[in-house]
N, C-alpha and C positions, 0 to 999 in steps of 0.2 A: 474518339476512335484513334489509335495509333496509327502514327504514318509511318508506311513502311520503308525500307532504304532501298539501291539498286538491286540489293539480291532477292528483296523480296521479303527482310526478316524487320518485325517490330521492335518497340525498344522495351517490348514484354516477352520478348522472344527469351523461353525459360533457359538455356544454356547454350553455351556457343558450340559450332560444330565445324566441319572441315571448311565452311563457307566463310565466316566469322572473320578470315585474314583480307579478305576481298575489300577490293573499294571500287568504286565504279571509274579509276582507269585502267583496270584490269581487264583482258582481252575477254570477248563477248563469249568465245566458246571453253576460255578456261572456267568462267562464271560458270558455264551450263556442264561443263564436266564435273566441277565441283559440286555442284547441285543434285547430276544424278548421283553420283559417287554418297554424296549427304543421303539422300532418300534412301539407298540401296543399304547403307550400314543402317542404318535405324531401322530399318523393317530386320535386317538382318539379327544385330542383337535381340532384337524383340524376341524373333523364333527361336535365337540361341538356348533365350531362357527359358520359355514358354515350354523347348522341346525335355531342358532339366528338370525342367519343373512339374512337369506334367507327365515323363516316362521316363525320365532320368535315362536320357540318350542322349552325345551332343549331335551335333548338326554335320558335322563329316560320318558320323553312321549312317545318321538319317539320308543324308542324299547317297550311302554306297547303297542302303536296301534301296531306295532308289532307283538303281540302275537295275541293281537286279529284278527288283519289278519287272521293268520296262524286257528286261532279255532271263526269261524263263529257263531258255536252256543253259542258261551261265554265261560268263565273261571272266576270258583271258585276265590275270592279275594286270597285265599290262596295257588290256582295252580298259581296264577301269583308272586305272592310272591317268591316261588321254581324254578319259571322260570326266575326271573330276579334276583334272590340270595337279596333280600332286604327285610325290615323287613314288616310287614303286615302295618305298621305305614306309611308309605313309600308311598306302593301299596293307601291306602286309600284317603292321600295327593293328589295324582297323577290323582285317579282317580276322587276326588273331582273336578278339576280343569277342566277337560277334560269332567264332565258332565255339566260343569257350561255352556261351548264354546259348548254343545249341539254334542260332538264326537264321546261318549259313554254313552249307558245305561244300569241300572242295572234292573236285570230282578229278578225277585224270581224265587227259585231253586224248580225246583216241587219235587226232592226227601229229601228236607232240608227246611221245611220255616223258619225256621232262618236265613238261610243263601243267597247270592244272588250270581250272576253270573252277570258277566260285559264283553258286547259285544260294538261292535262300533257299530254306528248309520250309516242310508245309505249317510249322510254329515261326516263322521268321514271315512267311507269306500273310498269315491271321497277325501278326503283330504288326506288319506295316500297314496293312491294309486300314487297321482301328488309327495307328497314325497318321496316317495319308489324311483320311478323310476331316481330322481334327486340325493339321494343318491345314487345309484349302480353306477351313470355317477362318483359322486366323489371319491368313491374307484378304478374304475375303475384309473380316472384320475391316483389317486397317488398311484397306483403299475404299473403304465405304463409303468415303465421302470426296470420290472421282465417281463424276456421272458413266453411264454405261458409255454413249457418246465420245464423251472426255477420252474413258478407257480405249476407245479406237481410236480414237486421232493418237492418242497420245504410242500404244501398240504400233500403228503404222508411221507416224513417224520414224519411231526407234529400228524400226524393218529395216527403212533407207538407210538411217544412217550404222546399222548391222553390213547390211550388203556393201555400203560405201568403204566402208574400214575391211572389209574380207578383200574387196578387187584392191585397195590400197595396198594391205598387207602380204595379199600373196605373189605381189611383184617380184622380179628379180632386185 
């Protein structure tokens, strides 16, 4: 059996990844930032490709239908902007593309006519939905093997240290 090093990686560990530069005198929570950050791109690309490959979307579509899911009567170009951390330039891109494929449409804001709101469409709503559901199957897949348990300690830990960095951050 291979023994593993401080971060946890074998010496059959198939390629190196953000953890790789680490040696164990390296500070104990840069390890564990490096670690989730490692975990988080790899499921990441996975879905990148998975969502190419399977509906030939990337993954910044996927999470704008996403939001629209989540708010039915639309969002502000500029609430989804704050909601997916991207610049408005982005959002517009994005949404260009996904009104071309007839997925989403923009609506004028009745309290702003400058401004619009950008909802899916009832063929953007049946398309996310068949992908939503094929996504959940592939996270699911790859944490298959974190116990149910595991997945709560592990959820609740991340809770604290979410709320720790929010009262951090929104210091003066």
């Amino acid at each position: 059996m291979p023994e593993n090093d401080v971060n946890g990686h074998s010496d059959q560990d198939e390629f190196f990844d953000l953890e790789s530069r680490l040696t164990a005198h390296h500070h104990q929570s840069l390890r564990l930032w490096l670690r989730m950050l490692s975990c988080t791109v790899k499921i990441e690309n996975e879905i990148r490709s998975r969502l190419r490959n399977e509906f030939g979307i990337t993954l910044p579509r996927f999470d704008l239908m996403a939001q629209l899911e989540r708010h039915p009567e639309g969002l502000r170009m500029g609430e989804l902007s704050q909601r997916m951390m991207v610049t408005g330039g982005n959002i517009t891109g994005i949404t260009d593309q996904l009104q071309r494929e007839r997925l989403v449409e923009r609506i004028p804001d009745p309290e702003d006519r400058r401004a619009y709101s950008v909802r899916l469409t009832a063929a953007g709503k049946r398309t996310f939905r068949k992908m939503a559901r094929v996504h959940e199957e592939w996270i699911a897949e790859l944490l298959d093997g974190v116990s149910p348990s595991e997945k709560e300690r592990l959820i609740s830990l991340l809770s604290r240290l979410k709320q720790q960095l929010n009262r951090r951050l929104n210091q003066p």
